[in-house]
C-alpha positions as CSV (number, residue, x, y, z in Angstrom):
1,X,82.6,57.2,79.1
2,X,84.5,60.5,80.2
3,X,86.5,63.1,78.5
4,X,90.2,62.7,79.5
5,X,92.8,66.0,79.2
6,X,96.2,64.5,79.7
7,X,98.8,67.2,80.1
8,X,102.5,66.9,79.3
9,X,104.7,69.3,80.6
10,X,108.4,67.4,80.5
11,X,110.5,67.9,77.9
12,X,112.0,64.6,78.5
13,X,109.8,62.3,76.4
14,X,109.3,59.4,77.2
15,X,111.8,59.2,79.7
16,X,110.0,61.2,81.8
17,X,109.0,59.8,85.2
18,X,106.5,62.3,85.2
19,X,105.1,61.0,81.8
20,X,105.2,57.3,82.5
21,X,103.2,58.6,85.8
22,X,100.5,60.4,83.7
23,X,100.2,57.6,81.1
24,X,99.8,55.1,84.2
25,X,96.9,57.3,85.7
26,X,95.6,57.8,82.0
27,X,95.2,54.2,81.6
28,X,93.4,53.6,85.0
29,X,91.2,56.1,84.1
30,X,90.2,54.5,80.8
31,X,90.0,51.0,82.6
32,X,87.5,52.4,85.1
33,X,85.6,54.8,82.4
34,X,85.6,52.5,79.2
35,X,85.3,54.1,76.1
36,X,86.7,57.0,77.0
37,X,88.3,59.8,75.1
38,X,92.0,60.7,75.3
39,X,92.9,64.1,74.4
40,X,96.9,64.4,74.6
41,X,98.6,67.9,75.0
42,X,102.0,68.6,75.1
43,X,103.2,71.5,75.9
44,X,106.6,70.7,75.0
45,X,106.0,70.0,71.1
46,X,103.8,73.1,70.9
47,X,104.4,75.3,73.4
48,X,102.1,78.3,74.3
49,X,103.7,81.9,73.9
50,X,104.4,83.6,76.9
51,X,101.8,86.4,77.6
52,X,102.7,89.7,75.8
53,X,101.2,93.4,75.2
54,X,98.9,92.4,72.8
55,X,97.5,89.2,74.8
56,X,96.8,91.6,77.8
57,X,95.2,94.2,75.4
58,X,93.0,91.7,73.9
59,X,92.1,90.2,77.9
60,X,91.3,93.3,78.8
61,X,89.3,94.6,75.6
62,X,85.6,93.0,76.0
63,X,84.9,90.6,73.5
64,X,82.1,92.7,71.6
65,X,84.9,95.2,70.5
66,X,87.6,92.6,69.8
67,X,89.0,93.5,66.7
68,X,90.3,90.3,64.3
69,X,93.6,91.1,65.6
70,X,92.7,90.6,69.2
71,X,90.6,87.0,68.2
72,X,93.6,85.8,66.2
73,X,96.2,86.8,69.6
74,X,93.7,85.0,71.6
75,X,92.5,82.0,69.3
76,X,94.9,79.4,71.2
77,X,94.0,80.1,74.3
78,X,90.0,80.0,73.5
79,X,91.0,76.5,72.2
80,X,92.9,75.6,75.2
81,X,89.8,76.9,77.1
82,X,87.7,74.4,75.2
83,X,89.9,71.7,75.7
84,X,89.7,72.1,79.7
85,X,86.0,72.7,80.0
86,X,85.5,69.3,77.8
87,X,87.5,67.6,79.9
88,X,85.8,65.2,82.6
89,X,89.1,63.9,83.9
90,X,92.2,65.8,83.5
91,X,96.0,64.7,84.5
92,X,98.7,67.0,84.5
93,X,102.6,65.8,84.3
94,X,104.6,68.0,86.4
95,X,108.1,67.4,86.8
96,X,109.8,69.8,89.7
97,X,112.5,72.3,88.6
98,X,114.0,74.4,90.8
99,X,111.3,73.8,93.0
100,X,108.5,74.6,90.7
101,X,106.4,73.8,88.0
102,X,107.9,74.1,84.4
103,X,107.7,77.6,82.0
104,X,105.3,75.7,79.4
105,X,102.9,74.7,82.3
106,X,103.0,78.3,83.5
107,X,102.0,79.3,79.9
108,X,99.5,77.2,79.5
109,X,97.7,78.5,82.8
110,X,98.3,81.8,81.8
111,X,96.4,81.2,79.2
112,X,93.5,79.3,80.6
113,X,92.9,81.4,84.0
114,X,91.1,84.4,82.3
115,X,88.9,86.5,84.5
116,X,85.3,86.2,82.6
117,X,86.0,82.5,81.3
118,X,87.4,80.3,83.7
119,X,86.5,82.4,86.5
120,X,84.6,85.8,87.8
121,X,84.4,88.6,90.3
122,X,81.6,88.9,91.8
123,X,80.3,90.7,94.9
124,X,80.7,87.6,97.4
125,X,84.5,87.1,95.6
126,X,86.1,85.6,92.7
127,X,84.1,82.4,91.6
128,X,85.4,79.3,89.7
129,X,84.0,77.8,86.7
130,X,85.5,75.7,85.7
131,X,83.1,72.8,88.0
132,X,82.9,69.0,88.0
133,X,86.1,68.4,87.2
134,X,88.8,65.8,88.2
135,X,92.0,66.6,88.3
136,X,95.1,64.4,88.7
137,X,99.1,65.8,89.4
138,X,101.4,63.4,88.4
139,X,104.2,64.6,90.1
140,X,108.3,63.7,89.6
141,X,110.9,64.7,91.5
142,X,115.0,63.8,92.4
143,X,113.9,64.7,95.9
144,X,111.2,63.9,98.3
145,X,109.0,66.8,98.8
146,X,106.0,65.0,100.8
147,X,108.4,65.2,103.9
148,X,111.3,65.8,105.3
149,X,113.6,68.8,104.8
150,X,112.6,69.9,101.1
151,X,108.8,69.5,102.2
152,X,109.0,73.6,102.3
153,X,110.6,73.8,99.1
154,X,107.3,72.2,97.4
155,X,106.2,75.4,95.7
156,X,105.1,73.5,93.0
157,X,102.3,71.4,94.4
158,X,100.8,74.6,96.5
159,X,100.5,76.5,93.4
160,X,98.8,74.6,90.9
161,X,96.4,73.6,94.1
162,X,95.7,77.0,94.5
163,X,95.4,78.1,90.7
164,X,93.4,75.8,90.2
165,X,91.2,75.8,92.9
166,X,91.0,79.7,91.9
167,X,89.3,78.9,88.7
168,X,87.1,75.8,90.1
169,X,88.9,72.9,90.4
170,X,88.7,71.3,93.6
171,X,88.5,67.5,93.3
172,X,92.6,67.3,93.4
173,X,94.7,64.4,93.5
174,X,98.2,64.2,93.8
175,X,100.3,61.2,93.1
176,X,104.6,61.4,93.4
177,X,107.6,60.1,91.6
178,X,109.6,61.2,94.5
179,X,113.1,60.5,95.8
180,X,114.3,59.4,91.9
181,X,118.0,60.5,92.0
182,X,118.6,59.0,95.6
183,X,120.0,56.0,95.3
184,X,118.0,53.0,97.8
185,X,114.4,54.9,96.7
186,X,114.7,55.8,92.9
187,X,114.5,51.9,92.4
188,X,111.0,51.7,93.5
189,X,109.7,55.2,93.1
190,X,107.5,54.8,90.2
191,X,106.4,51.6,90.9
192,X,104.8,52.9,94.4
193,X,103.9,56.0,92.3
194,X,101.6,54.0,90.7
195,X,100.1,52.0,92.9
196,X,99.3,54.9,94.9
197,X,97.2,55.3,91.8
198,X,93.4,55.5,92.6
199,X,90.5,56.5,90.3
């Protein structure tokens, strides 16, 4: 029995490739881990603010002087911390605009990579902490990023590797929805999307 964090971050519904993606790993994951709890977020219903003056005051304000003002600015994302440090299996939707991830996913890790909770400094370097985690990117695209010539246009993959490995994710897998607006691919993209697909 695990703890599954699937993360929605297309504002396409159901529609989404990157959606039907996550679902598909989603219910792999509850085939192989019976019983298991799903814990649905989408961004796009309920987005998270983008970071203002008075989040950054209330980041940088240790918490034994936080006023109620600086717990209520930061109540969401201590929620959102929650959620992720529950999770035993997470799977994050990413569709690819413009090359990179959407503005709600950016939110979100804005809000989850905080320097004393999800990770630390300390005198060997910045150490993860969020640990034990496994993390799947269910990724959809028009083109084909894997290879080929918008392989170094894949911003979007490198950075949520390397966010996330920041705060202590490691155990990455990445499964792509690619090639879905070229005609003689997009017939069979998600299909071999998902059975790529292995938890």
């Amino acid at each position: 029995m695990k703890n599954i964090l699937h993360i929605i971050s297309s504002p396409r519904g159901e529609e989404s490739f990157s959606v039907k993606l996550g679902n598909a790993i989603v219910a792999q994951a509850q085939e192989t881990f019976p019983g298991s709890n799903v814990t649905t977020l989408d961004l796009t219903v309920n987005p998270f603010p983008h970071i203002d003056g008075a989040q950054i005051k209330a980041l940088r304000t240790p918490l034994d002087l936080h006023t109620n003002e600086d717990k209520a600015v930061l109540q969401r994302s201590d929620e959102a911390l929650a959620q992720l440090f529950a999770a035993d299996v997470i799977v994050i939707g990413v569709p690819i605009y413009n090359f990179g991830i959407t503005s709600t996913l950016k939110s979100w890790l804005d809000n989850v990579v905080r320097a004393g909770q999800s990770f630390r400094y300390t005198e060997n370097g910045p150490e993860g902490l969020v640990k034990g985690k496994k993390l799947y990117i269910a990724v959809a695209s028009g083109a084909v990023f894997s290879e080929g010539p918008y392989a170094p246009f894949d911003f979007a993959i490198s950075y949520l590797k390397g966010v996330l490995n920041f705060i202590g994710i490691t155990d990455i897998d990445v499964v792509r929805a690619e090639g879905i607006a070229i005609p003689g691919i997009q017939e069979t993209a998600l299909e071999k999307a998902i059975e790529a697909i292995a938890i």
